[in-house]
DRENTI-887152 format. One record per atom (N, C-alpha, C): x, y, z. Coordinates in steps of 0.1 Angstrom, whole numbers, plus 5000, padded with zeros to 4 digits. Layout:
N
XYZ...
This chain:
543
712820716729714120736736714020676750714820566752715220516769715920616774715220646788715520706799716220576806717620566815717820486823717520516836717520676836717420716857716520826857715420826862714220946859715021066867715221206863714721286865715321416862716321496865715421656855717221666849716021696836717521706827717821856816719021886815719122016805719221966792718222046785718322016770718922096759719622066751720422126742719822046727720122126718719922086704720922126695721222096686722222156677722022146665721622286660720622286651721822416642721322496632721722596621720622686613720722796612720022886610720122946597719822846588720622836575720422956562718923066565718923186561719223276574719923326583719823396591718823536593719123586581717823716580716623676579716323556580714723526578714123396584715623316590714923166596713723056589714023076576713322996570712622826576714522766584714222646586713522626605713122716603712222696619711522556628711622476637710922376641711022386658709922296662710122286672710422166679710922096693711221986701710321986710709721856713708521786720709021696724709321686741709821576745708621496757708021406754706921336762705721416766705321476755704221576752704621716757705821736760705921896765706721926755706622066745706722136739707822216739708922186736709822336746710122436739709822546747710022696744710222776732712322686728712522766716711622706706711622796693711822766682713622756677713522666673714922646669714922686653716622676646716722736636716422876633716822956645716523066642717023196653718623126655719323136664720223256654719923296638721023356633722523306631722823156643723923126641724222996629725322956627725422826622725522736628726122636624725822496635725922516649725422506660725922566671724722466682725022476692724022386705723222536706722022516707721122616713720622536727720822616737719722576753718522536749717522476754716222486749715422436763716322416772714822416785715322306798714722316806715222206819713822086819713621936816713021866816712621796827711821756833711521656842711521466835712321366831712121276828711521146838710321086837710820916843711220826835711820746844712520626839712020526827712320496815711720436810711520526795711020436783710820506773709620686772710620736767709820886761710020886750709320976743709021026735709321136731709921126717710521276714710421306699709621386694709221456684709721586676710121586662710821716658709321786651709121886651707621936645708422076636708322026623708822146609707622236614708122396611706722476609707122596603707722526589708222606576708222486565708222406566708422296552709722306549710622426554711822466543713222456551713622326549715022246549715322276564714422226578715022266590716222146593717422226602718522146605718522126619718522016621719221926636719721826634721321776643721621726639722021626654721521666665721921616675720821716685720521616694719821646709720621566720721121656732721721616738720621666751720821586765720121606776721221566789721221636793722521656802722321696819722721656825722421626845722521796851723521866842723722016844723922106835723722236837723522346825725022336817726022246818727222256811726822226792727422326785727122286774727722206768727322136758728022026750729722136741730321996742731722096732731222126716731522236710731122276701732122236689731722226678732622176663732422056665733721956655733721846650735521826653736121866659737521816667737621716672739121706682739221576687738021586707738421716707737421686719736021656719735121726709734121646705734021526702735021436696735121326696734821226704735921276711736021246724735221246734734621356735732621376744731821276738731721256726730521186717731120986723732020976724732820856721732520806738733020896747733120836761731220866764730020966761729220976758728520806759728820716745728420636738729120556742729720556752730720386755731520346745731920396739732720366723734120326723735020276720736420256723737120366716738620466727739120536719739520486703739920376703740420316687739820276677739720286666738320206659739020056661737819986658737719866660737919806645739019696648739119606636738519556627738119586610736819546608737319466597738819406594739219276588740319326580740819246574741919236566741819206553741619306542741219226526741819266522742119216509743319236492743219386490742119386489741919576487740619646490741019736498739819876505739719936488737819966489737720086473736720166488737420316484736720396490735920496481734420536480734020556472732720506466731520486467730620406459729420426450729820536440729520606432729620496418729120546406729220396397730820386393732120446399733120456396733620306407733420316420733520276428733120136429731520126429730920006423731519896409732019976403732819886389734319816395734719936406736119846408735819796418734919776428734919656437733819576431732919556421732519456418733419366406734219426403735619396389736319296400736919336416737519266423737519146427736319186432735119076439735018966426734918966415735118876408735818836402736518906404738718866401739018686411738318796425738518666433739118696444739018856447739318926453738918966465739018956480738619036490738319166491737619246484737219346488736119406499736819546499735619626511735419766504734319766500733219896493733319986505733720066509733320186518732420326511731520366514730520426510729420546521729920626520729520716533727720736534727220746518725620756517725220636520723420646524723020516524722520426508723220476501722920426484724120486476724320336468725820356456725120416446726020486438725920556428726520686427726620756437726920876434726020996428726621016420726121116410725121086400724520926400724120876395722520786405722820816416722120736430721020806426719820736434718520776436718220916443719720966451718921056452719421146447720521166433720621286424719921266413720421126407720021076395720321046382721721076379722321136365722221016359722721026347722820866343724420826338724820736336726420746333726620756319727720856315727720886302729420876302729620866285731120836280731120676279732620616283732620496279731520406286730920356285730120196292730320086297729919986284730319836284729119756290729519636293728719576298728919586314729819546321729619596330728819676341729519816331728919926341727519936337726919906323725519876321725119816328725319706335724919586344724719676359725519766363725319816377724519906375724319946359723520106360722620086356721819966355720019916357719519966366718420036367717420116379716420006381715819936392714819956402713720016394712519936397711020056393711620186401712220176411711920286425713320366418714320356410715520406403716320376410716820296419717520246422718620186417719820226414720820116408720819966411721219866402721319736407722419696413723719826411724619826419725019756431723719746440723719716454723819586455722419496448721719366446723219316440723919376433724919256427726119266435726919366441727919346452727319266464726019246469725519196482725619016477725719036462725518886457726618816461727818916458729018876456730018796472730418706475730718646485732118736488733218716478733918826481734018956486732719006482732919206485732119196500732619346505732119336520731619506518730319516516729319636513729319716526729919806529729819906539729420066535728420066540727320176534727120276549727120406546727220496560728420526566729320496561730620516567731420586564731920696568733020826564734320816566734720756560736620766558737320886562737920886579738420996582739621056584740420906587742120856588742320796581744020736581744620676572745720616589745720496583747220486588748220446579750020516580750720496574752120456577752820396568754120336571754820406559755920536563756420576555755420616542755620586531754720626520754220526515753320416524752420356518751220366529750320366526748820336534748920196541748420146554748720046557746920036561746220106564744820106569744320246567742520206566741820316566740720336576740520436585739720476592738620516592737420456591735820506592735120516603733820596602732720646614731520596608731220536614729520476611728620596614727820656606727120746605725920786620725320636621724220596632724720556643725920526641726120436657727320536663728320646655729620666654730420566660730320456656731320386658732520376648734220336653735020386639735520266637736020226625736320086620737720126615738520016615739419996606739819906594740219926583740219836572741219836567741919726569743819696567743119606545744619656544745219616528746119666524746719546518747819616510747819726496746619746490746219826483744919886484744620026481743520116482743620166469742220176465741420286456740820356460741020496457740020626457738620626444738020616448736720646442736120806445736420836459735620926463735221016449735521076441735821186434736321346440736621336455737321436462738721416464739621326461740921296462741121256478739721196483740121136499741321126505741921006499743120896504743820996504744321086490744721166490745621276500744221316499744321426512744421396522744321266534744221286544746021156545746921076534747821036534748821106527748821246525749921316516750121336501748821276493749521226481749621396473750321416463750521506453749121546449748621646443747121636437747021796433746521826422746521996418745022036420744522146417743722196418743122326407741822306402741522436395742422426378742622556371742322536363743622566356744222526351746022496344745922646335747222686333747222816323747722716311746622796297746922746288748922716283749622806283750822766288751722596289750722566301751622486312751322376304750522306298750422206289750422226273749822346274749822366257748222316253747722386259746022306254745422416250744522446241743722526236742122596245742122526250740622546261741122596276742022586274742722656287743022736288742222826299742722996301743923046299744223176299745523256295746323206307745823246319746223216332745423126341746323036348745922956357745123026368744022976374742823006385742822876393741822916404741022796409739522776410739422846401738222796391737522666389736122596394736122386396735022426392734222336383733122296388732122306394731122336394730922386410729822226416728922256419727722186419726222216418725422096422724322136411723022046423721822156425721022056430719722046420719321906419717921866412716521896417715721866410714021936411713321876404712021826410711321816395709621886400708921916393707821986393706221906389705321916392704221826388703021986386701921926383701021966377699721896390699221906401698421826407697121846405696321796409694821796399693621896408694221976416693822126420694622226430694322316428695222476431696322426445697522446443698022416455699122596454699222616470699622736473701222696473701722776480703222826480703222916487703722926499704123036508705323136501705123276508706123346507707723346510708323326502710023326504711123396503710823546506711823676509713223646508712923526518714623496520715323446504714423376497715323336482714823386472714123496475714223586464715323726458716423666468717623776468718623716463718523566461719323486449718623456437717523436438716323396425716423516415715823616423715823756419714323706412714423766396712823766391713223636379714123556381714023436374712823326379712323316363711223206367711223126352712423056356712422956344713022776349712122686350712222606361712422486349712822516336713122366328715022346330714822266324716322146330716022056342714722006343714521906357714521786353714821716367715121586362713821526363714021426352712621386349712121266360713021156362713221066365714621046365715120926377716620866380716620846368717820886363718320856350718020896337716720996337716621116327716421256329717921306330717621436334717421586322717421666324717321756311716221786307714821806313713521756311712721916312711821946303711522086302710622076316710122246319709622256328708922426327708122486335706922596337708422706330707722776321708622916322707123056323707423126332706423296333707423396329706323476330706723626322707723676310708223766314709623766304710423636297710523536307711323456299710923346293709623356289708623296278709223316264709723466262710523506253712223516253713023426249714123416249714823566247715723626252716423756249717523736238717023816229717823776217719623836220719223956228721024006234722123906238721123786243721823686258722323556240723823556243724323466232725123336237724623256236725423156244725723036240727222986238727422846230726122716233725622766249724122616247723022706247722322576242720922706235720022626244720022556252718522486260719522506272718322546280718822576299718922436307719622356300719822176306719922216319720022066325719822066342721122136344722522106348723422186351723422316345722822386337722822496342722322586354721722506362721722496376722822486382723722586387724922546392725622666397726422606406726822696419728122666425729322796430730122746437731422696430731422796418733122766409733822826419734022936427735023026427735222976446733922876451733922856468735022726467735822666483736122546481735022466486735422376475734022296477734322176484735322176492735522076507735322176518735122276523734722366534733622436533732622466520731322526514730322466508730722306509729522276502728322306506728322306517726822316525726122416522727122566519726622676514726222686501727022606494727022576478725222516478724922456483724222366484722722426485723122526497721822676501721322736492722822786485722422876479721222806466721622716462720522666446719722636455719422626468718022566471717122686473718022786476717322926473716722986465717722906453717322986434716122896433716022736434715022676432713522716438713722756452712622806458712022916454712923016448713023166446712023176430713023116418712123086410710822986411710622876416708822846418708022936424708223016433707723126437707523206425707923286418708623316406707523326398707723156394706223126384705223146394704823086402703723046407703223236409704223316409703223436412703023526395703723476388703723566377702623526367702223396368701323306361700423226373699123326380698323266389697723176385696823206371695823116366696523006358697722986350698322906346698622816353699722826362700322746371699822766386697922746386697722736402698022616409698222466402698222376403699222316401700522406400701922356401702122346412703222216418703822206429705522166427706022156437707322086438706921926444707421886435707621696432708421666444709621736440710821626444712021756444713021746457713721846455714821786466716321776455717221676461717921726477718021716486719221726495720421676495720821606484722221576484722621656469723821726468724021826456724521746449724621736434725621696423726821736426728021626429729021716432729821736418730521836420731421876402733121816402733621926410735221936406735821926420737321846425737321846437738921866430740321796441741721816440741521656428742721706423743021586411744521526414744821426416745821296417746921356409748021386413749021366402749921236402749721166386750221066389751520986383752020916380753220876368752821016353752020976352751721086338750421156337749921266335748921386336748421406320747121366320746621346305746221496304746721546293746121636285744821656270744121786272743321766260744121766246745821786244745821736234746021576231746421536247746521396243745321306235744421356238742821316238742621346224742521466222742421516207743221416196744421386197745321346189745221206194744721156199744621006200746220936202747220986215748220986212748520826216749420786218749420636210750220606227749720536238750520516249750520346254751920356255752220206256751620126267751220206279750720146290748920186285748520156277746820246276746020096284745320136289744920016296743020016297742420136295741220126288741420256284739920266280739420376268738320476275738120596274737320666275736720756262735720806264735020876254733921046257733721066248732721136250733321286249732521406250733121566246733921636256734321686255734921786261733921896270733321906284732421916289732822046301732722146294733622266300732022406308732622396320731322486328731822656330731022736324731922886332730722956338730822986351730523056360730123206356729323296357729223436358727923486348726823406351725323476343725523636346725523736336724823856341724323906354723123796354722223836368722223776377722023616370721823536385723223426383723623446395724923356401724523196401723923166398723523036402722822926387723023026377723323026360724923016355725122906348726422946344726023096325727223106325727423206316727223146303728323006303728922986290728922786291728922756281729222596288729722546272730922526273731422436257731222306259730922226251730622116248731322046235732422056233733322006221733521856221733021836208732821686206734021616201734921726197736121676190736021586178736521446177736321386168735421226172734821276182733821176192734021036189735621006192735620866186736620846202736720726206737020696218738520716218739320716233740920756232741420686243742220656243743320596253744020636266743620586278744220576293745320526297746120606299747520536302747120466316747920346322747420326331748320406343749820486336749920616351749120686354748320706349747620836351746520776362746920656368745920566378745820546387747620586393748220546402749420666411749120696423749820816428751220826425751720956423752920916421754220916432753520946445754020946462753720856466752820796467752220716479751820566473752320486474753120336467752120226463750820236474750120136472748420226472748320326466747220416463747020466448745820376440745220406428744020506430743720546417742020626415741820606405740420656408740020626396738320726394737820786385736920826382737421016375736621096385736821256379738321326384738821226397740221296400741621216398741221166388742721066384744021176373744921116373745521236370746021296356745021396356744921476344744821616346744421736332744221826334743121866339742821986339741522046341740722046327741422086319740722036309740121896303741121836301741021696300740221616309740121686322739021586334737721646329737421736320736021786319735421656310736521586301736021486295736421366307737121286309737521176319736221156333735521306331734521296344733321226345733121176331731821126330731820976339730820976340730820836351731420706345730220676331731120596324732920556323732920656321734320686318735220596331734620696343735320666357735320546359733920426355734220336359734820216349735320296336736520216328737820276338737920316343739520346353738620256366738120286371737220146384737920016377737619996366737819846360739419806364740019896355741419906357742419896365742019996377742319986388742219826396741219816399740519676402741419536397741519546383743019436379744119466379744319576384745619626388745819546405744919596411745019526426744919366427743819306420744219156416746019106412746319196403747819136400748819176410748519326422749319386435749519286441748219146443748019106451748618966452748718936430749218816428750618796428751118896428752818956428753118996440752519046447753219136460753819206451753519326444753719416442753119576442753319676439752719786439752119816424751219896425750919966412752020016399752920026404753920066399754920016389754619876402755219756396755019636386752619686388752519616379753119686363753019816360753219896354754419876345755919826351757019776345757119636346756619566351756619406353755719316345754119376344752919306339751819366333752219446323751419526315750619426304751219366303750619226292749119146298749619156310748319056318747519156325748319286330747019366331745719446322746419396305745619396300745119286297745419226297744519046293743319056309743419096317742419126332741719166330742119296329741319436325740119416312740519336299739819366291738519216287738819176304737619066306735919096314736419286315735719356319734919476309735619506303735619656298734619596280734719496277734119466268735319556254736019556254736819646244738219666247739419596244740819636249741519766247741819786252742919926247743719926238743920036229745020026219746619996227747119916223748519896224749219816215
């Protein structure tokens, strides 16, 4: 850390106390060998500035060290050192902004970061398929991507693999790296057209009446904010971004059987989603390794000690793992449409919103995770002395967010019945992929999980269901395009998402060859948006 003017400074940290009854994530700050006082993370509060001491600095580089002394998930997210005891502004508002920005010498405005055919926000393998589909259209694209790795739910650091429709394409991005890496990256960086922006959080919109005219990002490292003008945007996020933050239409949770006429659909409408899911994997090391005591997650764990569903490796998840005591023997009472404890049944956070709770969504399984190894490791000493934890994700699997309503809202009977749509513009596949919340004992188990394969033969995408039905020059594409809640349990698979990536993508090539909107390609050039489209997808759509 450069010092520019030596000498005595107040120190603040801003840290989170993420078990409060027990401060699990405890560390301490060392600035140029001095030690200071608190322990942090163990303030009881949530994100918040804690004081931590008055410094003496000189001029010139110091030294500054975070020292864990728990192993278990400590948070900081900022150190601030300041000329007087004034505290830093607290939250994520505009005055905070504002402090961090005049702070950093930053310009109130973001700064211009170009002008291309089309922003994809999103870079999950949904995301990746429509700006690499653009990019080779011939297209200007800009990938915006807030992690430091594309994939999503599929990246290195969840792992899934993409299931439902394929092709060649999305095969081509969804090659791993020895290290599991998607090749996602290596081939958009190839591409002269696409402009790869990785770390950056889409926070504004600017708008002209009801079209998007630019989008607003924050560079993660630098907070510096960008803007990125086009005449058309894609949502990838799988949260309905654009969405939300430009007005568009978008529902939420779970349709009463009713309202469409679908069979898998509750009596009554809820907001019931998805929840999310964090990964684990476990090893065997080649002598006795310990495990401290964890009070704090044994009040979600409870006396569960059954650690199979892990992921094995990026891109094979589902992978057995240690079971002790009791649940060596299956309970013949406990009846349930799945019969193997797969990775998502690790999962948490149907009933929270999962844009203001992830974080807690997120806690809580790292609780159950910790709670059960504990679990085994005490119920089976001599068995499992020499179990450890491998690998244990910090970024969650995310599930269900707001969904797009768009020209038309695909239903499970559409799917079922293979209904015959004149605009079908690709194909998706795969079962009907339904999660229900409420184990008996432990919350962090689902109950029930259908898996209906229907007649597992592939079905047809209208291409409305692509494109907002407010907001003029805004497509999506992946788990929140617009359908039901039922129906998205199948549409969600990655695969899938990135046959609507594809689509999307020659939808904005033709926006761009026409000056027109989505809309327009839709009554104007359905012929050539499929002759585009199906130079990608390896397979045309019924029409």
């Amino acid at each position: 850390m450069a010092v520019h003017e030596a000498g005595r400074f107040h120190v603040w940290v801003r840290t989170k106390d993420w078990v409060p009854s027990h401060h699990p994530g405890r560390f301490t700050v060392t600035v140029d060998d001095i030690t200071l006082e608190p322990e942090f993370g163990a303030s009881g509060r949530d994100w918040s500035w804690e004081q931590a001491g008055v410094v003496e600095l000189p001029q010139g580089e110091v030294s500054l060290v975070l020292h864990d002394l728990t192993g278990f998930e400590g948070r900081c997210d900022a150190i601030f050192f300041g000329r007087d005891d004034t505290p830093p502004p607290e939250g994520a508002g505009e005055e905070a902004r504002s402090w961090r920005r005049r702070l950093r010498g930053l310009p109130d405005d973001p700064i211009a970061a170009g002008e291309f055919d089309v922003v994809v926000v999103g870079g999950g393998v949904t995301g990746a398929a429509a700006a690499l589909t653009a990019a080779r259209l011939g297209c200007q694209v800009a990938l915006i991507q807030d992690r430091p790795y594309l994939g999503g739910n599929a990246s290195i650091e969840i792992g899934l693999s993409p299931r439902g429709e394929t092709g060649p394409l999305i095969d081509e991005l969804s090659e791993r790296s020895p290290d599991g890496d998607l090749y996602a990256r290596r081939l958009l960086e190839a591409e002269p057209n696409a402009t790869l922006v990785l770390e950056q959080t889409v926070y504004g919109v600017e708008m002209d009446q009801q079209t998007i005219t630019s989008v607003d990002a924050r560079d993660a490292r630098s907070g510096r904010e960008y803007r990125y003008c086009a005449p058309v945007f894609i949502d990838c996020t799988g949260t309905a971004l654009l969405g939300l933050l430009s007005g568009a239409q978008t529902r939420f949770g779970q349709e009463s059987r009713g309202e469409f006429d679908e069979s898998l659909a509750p009596e009554r409408g809820d907001d019931m989603h998805h929840g999310n899911t964090v990964f684990f994997r476990t090893r065997m090391a080649g002598a006795p390794v310990g495990f401290p005591d964890v009070p704090w997650a044994l009040p979600v764990a409870k006396d569960f000690a059954d650690l199979r569903g892990q992921l094995i490796k990026p891109g094979t998840e589902n992978g057995p793992g240690p079971v002790a005591g009791a649940q060596k023997v299956p309970d013949p009472t406990v009846r349930r449409r799945m019969t193997h404890p797969l990775t998502h049944f690790w999962e948490y956070g149907q009933w929270l919103d999962p844009y203001t709770e992830g974080e807690r969504i997120r806690d809580h399984l790292l609780c159950a995770i910790y709670g059960t190894f504990s679990n085994v490791k005490q119920l089976e000493p001599t068995e499992y002395a020499n179990l450890e934890l491998e690998w244990v994700a910090h970024v969650p699997a995310q599930g269900e967010y707001r969904r797009y309503v768009g020209d038309y809202t695909l239903t499970e009977t559409d799917i079922r019945s293979h209904q015959d749509f004149p605009d079908a513009v690709v194909q998706n596949s795969g079962a009907f992929c339904l999660h229900y919340p409420g184990d008996e004992k432990y919350d962090f188990r689902l109950k029930n999980w259908i898996w209906d394969t229907r007649d597992d033969q592939p079905y047809d995408i209208p291409f409305r269901c692509l494109y907002s039905v407010n907001i003029t020059n805004l497509m999506m594409a992946g788990k929140h395009i617009s359908v039901t809640h039922v129906a998205g349990s199948n549409t969600k698979f990655m695969g899938n998402g990135g046959q609507h990536g594809i689509a999307t993508a020659a939808a904005a090539f033709l926006c761009n060859k026409y000056s027109t909107t989505p809309r327009g390609i839709h009554a104007m050039h359905l012929q050539e948006l499929w002759d585009v489209a199906g130079q990608f997808t390896g397979r045309a759509a019924n029409r």
